[in-house]
C-alpha positions as CSV (number, residue, x, y, z in Angstrom):
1,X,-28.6,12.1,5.7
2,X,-27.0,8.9,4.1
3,X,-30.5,6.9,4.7
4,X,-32.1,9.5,2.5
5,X,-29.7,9.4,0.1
6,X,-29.4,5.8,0.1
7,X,-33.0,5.7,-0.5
8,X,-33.2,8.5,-3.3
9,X,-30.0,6.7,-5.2
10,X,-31.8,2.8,-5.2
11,X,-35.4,4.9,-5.8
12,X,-33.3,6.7,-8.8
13,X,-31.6,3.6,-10.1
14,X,-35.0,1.6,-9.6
15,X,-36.5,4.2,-11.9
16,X,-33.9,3.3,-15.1
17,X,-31.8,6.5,-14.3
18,X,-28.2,5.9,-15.4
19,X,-25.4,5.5,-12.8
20,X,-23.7,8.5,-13.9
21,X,-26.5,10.8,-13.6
22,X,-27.6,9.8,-10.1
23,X,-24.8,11.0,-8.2
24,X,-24.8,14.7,-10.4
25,X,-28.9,14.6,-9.5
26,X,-28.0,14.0,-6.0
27,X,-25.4,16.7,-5.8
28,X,-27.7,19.4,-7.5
29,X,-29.9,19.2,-4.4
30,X,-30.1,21.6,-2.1
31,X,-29.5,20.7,1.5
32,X,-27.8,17.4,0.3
33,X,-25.6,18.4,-2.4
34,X,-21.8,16.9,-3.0
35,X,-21.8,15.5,0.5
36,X,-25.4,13.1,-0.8
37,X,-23.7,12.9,-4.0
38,X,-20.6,11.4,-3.4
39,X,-22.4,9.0,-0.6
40,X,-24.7,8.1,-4.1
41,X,-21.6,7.2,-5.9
42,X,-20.1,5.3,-3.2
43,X,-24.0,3.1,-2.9
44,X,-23.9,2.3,-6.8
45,X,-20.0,1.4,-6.6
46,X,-19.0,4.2,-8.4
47,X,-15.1,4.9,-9.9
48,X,-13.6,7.1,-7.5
49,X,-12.5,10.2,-9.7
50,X,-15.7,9.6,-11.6
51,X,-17.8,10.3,-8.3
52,X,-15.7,13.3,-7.6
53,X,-15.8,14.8,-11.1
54,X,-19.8,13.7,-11.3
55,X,-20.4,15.3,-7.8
56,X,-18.5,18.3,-8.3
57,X,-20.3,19.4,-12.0
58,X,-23.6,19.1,-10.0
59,X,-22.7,20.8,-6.9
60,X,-21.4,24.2,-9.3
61,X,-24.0,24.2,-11.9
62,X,-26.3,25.6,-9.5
63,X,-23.9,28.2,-7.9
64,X,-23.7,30.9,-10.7
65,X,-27.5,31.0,-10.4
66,X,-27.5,31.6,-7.1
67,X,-25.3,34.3,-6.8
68,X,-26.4,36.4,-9.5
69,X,-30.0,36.4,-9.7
70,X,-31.0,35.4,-6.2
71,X,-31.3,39.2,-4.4
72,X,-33.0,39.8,-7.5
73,X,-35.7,36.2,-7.4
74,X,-35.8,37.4,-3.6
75,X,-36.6,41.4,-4.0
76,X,-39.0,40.3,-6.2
77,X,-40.9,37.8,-4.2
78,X,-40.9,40.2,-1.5
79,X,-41.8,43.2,-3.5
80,X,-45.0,41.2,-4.9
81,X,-45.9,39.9,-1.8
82,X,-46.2,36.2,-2.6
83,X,-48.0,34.4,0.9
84,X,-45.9,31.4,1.3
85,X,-42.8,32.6,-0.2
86,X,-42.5,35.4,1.5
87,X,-42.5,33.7,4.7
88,X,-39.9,31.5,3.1
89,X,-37.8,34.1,1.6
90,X,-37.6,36.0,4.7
91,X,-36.7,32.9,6.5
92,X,-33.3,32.3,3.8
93,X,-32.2,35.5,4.3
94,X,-32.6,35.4,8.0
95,X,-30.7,32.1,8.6
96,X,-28.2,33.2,5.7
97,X,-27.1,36.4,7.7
98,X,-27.1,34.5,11.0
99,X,-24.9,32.1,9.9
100,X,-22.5,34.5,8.6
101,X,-22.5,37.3,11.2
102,X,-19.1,35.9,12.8
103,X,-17.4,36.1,9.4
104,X,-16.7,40.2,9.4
105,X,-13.0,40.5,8.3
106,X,-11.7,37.1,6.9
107,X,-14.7,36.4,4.2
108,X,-12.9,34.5,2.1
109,X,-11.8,31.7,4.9
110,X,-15.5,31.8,6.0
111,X,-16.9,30.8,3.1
112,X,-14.3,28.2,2.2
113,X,-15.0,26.6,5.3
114,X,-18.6,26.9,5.7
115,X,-18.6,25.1,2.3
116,X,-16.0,22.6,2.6
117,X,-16.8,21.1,6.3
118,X,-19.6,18.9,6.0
119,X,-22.0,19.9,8.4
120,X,-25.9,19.9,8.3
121,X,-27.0,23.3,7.0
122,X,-23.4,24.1,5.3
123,X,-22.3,23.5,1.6
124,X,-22.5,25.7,-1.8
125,X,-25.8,26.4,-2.1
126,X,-26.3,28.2,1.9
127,X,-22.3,29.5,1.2
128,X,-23.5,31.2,-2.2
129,X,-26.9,32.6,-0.5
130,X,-25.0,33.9,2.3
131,X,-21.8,35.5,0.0
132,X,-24.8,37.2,-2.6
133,X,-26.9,39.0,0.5
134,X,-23.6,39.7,2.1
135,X,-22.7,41.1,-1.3
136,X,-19.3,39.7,-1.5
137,X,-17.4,40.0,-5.0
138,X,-17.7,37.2,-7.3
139,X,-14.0,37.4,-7.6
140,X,-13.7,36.4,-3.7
141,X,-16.9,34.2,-3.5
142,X,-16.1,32.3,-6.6
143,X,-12.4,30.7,-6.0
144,X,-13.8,30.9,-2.2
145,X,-16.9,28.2,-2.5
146,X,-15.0,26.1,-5.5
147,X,-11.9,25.4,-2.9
148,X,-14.3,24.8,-0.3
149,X,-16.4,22.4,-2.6
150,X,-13.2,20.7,-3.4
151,X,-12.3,20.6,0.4
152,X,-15.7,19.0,1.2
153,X,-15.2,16.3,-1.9
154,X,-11.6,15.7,0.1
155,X,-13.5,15.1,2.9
156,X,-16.3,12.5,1.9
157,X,-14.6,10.6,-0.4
158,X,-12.3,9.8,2.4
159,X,-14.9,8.9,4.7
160,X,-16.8,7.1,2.4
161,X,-14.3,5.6,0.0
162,X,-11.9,4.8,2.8
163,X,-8.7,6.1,3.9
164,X,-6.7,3.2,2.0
165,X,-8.4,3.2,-1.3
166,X,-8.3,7.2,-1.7
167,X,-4.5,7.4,-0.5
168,X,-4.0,4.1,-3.0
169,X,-5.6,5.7,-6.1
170,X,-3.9,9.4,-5.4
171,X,-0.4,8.3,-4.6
172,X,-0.8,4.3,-6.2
C-alpha cells in the first residue's frame, strides 16, 4: 500500500494540490484511508500533529455518511435492481458480516480494534459498514471507531515518523 500511496501523493503534489490537502485526500479514501494518509504526510515531510489532525478530519468526514444512509443507498440498489451494483452491494454486505461474525458480545472492543490495527481490509470505512448492517447504536459505534481511528493514527505515526521523533514531540 505505501507504493500506491507514494505514487498518488507525488501524482497529487505534481498536479499543484496543496500539501495540506493531500494527506486529508488520501485519508478520505476508501481501502487506504488514515493508514495512506499519514504515510502521504510523512512523503511530503509533513509536521507531525499537522498529519495527525489532517489524516484524522479525512478519515471521519466520511463515517457519518456511512453509517446513516448506507442500509438505506444499499436497500435501494438492491430493491431497483441495478446490474453491477448489485453484484457489488451484495459483495459489501457479505464481506462486512463475515468479518464481524466473531464479534457477538464485546461490539464495542471489535470495532475499536478492527479500526485501529492497521491491517489490509480494516479501518473506518469497513468498521462503519460492518457496525450499520450489524445495526449497532451510534452511541457505541461512534466513540467505538473514533478511539480506534485514534489508535490506528498511534500506530502509523510511529511507524512512519519513528519511535524517537513521536516520543520527542509528545513528551519533548
Amino acid at each position: 500500500m505505501s507504493e500506491l500511496t507514494e505514487s498518488l501523493t507525488t501524482w497529487l503534489a505534481e498536479h499543484g494540490i496543496p500539501e495540506w490537502l493531500i494527506p486529508f485526500l488520501v485519508s478520505i479514501l476508501p481501502i487506504i484511508e488514515l493508514r495512506g494518509g499519514i504515510i502521504a504526510a510523512k512523503v511530503l515531510d509533513m509536521e507531525l500533529w499537522k498529519a495527525i489532525w489532517v489524516c484524522m478530519l479525512g478519515n471521519i468526514l466520511p463515517i457519518p455518511f456511512i453509517l446513516l444512509f448506507i442500509d438505506k443507498i444499499f436497500d435501494f440498489i438492491k430493491k431497483h435492481k441495478i446490474p453491477v451494483m448489485t453484484k457489488f452491494v451484495t459483495y459489501l454486505e457479505s464481506k462486512a458480516m463475515n468479518k464481524s461474525d466473531t464479534m457477538e458480545k464485546g461490539e464495542f472492543i471489535f470495532l475499536l480494534f478492527f479500526v485501529g490495527i492497521p491491517l489490509p481490509g480494516t479501518g473506518a470505512w469497513t468498521g462503519s459498514l460492518i457496525a450499520s448492517l450489524r445495526k449497532i447504536p451510534l452511541k457505541k459505534a461512534v466513540p467505538a471507531i473514533f478511539l480506534g481511528l485514534c489508535l490506528a493514527s498511534a500506530i502509523m505515526c510511529t511507524l512512519c515518523y519513528g519511535f524517537p521523533e513521536v516520543f520527542a514531540k509528545m513528551f519533548g
